[in-house]
Structures are given as C-alpha cells and as structure tokens.
Phi, psi and omega in degrees: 000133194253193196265188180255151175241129172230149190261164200218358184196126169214188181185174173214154138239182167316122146282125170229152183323143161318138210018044192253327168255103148323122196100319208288090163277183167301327169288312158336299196305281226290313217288291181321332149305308185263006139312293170317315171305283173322303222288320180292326178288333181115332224239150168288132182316355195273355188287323177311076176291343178199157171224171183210145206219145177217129189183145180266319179258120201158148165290170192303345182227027189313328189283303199263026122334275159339298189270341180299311190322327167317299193199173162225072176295330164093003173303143159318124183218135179254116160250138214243161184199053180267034207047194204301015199232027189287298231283302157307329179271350173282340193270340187300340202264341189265340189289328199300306190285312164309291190318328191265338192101006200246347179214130172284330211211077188232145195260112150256109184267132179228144165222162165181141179226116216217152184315167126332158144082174170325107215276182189219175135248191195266323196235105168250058174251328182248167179304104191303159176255019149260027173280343201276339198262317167293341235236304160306336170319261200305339197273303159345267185234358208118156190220145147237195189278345196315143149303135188340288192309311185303290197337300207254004125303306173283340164288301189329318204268358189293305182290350175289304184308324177273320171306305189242015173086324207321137169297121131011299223263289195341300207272317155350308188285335162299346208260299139008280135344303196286294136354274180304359158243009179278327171333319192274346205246125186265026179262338215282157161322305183237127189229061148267122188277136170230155160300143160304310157315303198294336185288321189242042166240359136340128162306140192295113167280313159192105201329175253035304209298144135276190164297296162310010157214040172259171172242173185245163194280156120303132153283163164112165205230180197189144156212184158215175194229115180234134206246122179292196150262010159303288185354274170344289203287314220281340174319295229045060163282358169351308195273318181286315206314136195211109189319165109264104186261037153157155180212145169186152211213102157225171190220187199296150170240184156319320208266020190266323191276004193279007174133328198279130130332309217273285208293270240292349169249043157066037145315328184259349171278345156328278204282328179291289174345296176319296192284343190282307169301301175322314169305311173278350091043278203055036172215145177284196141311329173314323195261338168294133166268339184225122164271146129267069205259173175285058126341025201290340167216158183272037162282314198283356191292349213256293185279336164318313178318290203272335145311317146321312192116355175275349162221164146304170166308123164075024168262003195282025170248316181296251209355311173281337170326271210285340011232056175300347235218049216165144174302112196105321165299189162317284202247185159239094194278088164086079141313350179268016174087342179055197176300320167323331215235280188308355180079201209198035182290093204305298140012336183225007182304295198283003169282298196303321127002295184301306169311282196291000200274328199271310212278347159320300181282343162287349166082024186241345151316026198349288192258356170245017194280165187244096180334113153081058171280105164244355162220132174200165199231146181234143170190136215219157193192099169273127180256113167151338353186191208178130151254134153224125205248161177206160163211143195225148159249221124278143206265157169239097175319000000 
C-alpha cells in the first residue's frame, strides 16, 4: 500500500543572468535553495533522510558539493539529469520514495550555473543525445543557423499554424501574458512588462518565435522538502503541507518519431503523462485552477494546452483567444512569469515550478495569487526526453 505524500517546504532564489552576481557559485545556489526550503517547512536538515540533487551542468558529484554546504549528515544523495525536465525528475524521485515507504522525509534540490548565450552541446567527440530528434527535424524542415531548441519548438508552433489558422499575433499573446505576470514575482530574471507590438517586433529567432518569446538561459536554484504523512502529523506540518495527488514521469516512445513537429518536442509524452495523472487523480483539469507549464518558447506553451487536455484538437488558439488562460479565466497559466519571463536555470525550472505552484495553494502569492486555488497541475519538459506532470491540492486530513 502505498503512502500519501506531501511536499511541506520549498524555497528558491532569484533566477539570474548568468554571471550578473560575482562569486555566486553553484554550492552558493544549492546552499541558499535548500535553506529557504528547510528554513519554510520549519524543520531542521538533520529530519533529511535521502536527497536526490539535479543539475545539467557540472561535474559528477556537483549535487553533493552543493548540499554539503547545508550539512554533512552521511544521508543517501542521487544526482539527477533529465534535461530541461531535470528538476521535476528529481522531485518525481523524492515522491517515488515517500510513496513507497522508503523515506519519511526528502529534499529535492536543483541548480544550476550556465553559460551566456543559447545552449549547445558540450562534448563533440560522441553522438548528441538529441540527434535523433534533430535529424527527424532537418528530415523535415531542414536546418538553419537558429539554435536547435528554437528550431524544434518553432517548427512546432509553424505547424499548429499551417494545421488550425493560428496567427503570429496569437501565438505571440503567450509570451505576453507571461512577461506581464512575472512583474509581480520577485523571484523572476525579468520583471518587464511588453506589448504586443514590442513582442513581435522583437528580433526574429526562428519563425514564429521572436526573441521575447524564448526563454534565457540562467543561475539559479529551487528546491522542495516532500513528506510522508505520518511526517506531517507527528511535525505539525498542516498548515505548510501541499498533497501531490498524482505524478507520472514518461519518455519518448515510437510516437515521438511518427512525422509531427509536435511529437518531437513531446506532446505525446505530454498527453501520456497528462493522462496518466488524471487517473490517478480521479479528477481532469476541469478540477484545476492554476498552472506551471513548460514555456520554454511560447509555441510550446500554445501545443502544451492541448496536450494537457485543456482544449480539443486545434482549439489552443480559442483558448488565448478567449482569454481562459489568464487571470478571470478558467484556468491561470504560469503566474510566475513562467520560463520566459522567471528564466530557465535548467536543474531547478521544475522545483521553482513546484514552489509557486505550493506558495498558491497556500494563499502565500501576493500579487499573483490566483483567487481560490485548491488544486494545480505542473509540466516540466526535457527533449531527449522526459515529461513530468504533477498535480497538487490542498490536503483533506
């Protein structure tokens, strides 16, 4: 049987241009993410029975580097790597053990201290681990000089656009939206609000996409403290606690390779994921109010929609449209300014995810709270790859 799981503490810091604070290294981050965390559940680091540490960029034991800074407690510690979908898989991984009985208590910690500029890769002496995707890419459409990630995000949304009418100006409005709400979250890389007009009059990255509606690359870190619910009581953790009532961690299939723009940046590892949490669940999106999605450029946030389960085929244009996607809407899709905007330090995207998704259901989100939020859904997304969707409520004891 398996146990109920809760996350009881999380924390962040300001996501930043990459080297814009001198000195701020990677054990910095990690010490100062997983402070915040502790110092909000309330609890001391010696309660940390196992930790699972995520970061893309780094040598092999870069996580317990990082956290020693906390303690040197001699606790079981995992370093995690899923691409951009690291951060969630470290916590899908603390969920994994609490649920099973194997931990009362676990900290997933992300960092990350990253280049300037577009990413790349690192090591060309062997075979990328995105060739595969590229390669169907370019089988495709083709290679230009644009970065990889804009290509195969911006083929995505070219093709939603040749499939449903969607508009430029449309797809645009994500970005928009995203950009105007990070202004409130004092966490984000960026808190400027643009126009529509300034958005797509922006330099061109790879149609559709502009520049304002990529995300940048980053420092920073996130972390969470996820909890049995023995944990919870015997703590008197109540008050912090926030359920994770379904999760699912899935990767590429056959159906990533079937011909779509769309399957090679993970719509269907999406849409499984997605479905897979609802079930375990018992409730759709119909029961959520607040989103954190994988924006990394605002095409995928445009097919993210429809994967989810938030429209039919070819409505995520009604959806922006109508403005459901929005504060007064159905639902509130990245109050946090989302990656565009709070930035994108991959290791810690899907914690910092996690955080506002927490500090929501909790009423603690001041100028971005989403009135009467009792449930929200998360999806964090790595190409190569890995989805991981979570959905969390308020607990009913």
């Amino acid at each position: 049987m398996t146990q109920r799981s809760f996350v009881v503490g999380v924390g962040m810091t300001k996501f930043e241009k990459p080297g814009s604070r001198p000195g701020w290294d990677y054990p910095d981050i990690g010490r100062e993410a997983a402070t915040n965390a502790l110092t909000d559940a309330g609890i001391p680091y010696q309660d940390v029975e196992h930790a699972f540490l995520a970061y893309c960029y780094g040598d092999s034991t870069s996580g317990q580097r990082a956290l020693y800074e906390v303690g040197l407690s001699g606790i079981p510690m995992v370093n995690v790597n899923n691409n951009c979908a690291t951060g969630s898989s470290a916590l899908y991984l603390a969920n994994q053990y609490v649920r099973a009985g194997l931990a009362e208590c676990v900290l997933a910690l992300g960092f990350e201290k990253m280049e300037r500029g577009s990413l790349r890769e690192h090591w060309s002496d062997r075979v990328a681990p995105t060739g595969r995707h590229t390669d169907a890419m370019a089988a495709r459409r083709g290679l230009t000089q644009a970065p990889l990630a804009a290509q195969l995000f911006g083929n995505a949304g070219r093709e939603y656009m040749e499939r449903y009418g969607v508009s430029r100006e449309t797809i645009a409005k994500i970005a928009e939206k995203n950009h105007r709400h990070s202004v409130h979250n004092p966490y984000a890389q960026f808190r400027k609000e643009y126009s529509l007009a300034e958005i797509l009059a922006s330099p061109t990255v790879h149609d559709p996409l502009t520049k304002l509606q990529c995300c940048p690359t980053s420092d920073g870190g996130a972390a969470a403290v996820v909890a049995s619910e023995s944990f919870v009581e015997s703590h008197g953790l109540w008050g912090r606690a926030v359920e994770i009532v379904g999760q699912a961690l899935t990767t590429d299939t056959g159906s990533t390779f079937d011909g779509s723009d769309a399957g090679l940046v993970g719509y269907h590892m999406t849409r499984s994921a997605a479905q897979a949490v609802y079930e375990q669940a018992g409730v759709g999106p119909e029961g959520v109010q607040v989103i954190e999605l994988h924006d990394c450029f605002s095409t995928n946030e445009l097919i993210t929609y429809e994967a989810l389960g938030l429209c039919p085929a070819g409505g995520a244009g009604d959806l922006i449209a109508e403005g459901a996607v929005d504060y007064g809407g159905t639902w509130v899709v990245n109050p946090s300014g989302g990656l565009i905007s709070k930035g994108h330090p991959l290791g810690a995207t899907g914690l910092a995810q996690c955080a506002e998704l927490c500090w929501q259901l909790r009423g603690e989100a001041e100028a971005r709270q989403v009135a009467g939020a009792t449930a929200a859904l998360q999806h964090n997304l790595g190409i190569g790859g890995a989805a991981v969707v979570t959905m969390y409520r308020t607990p009913a004891r």
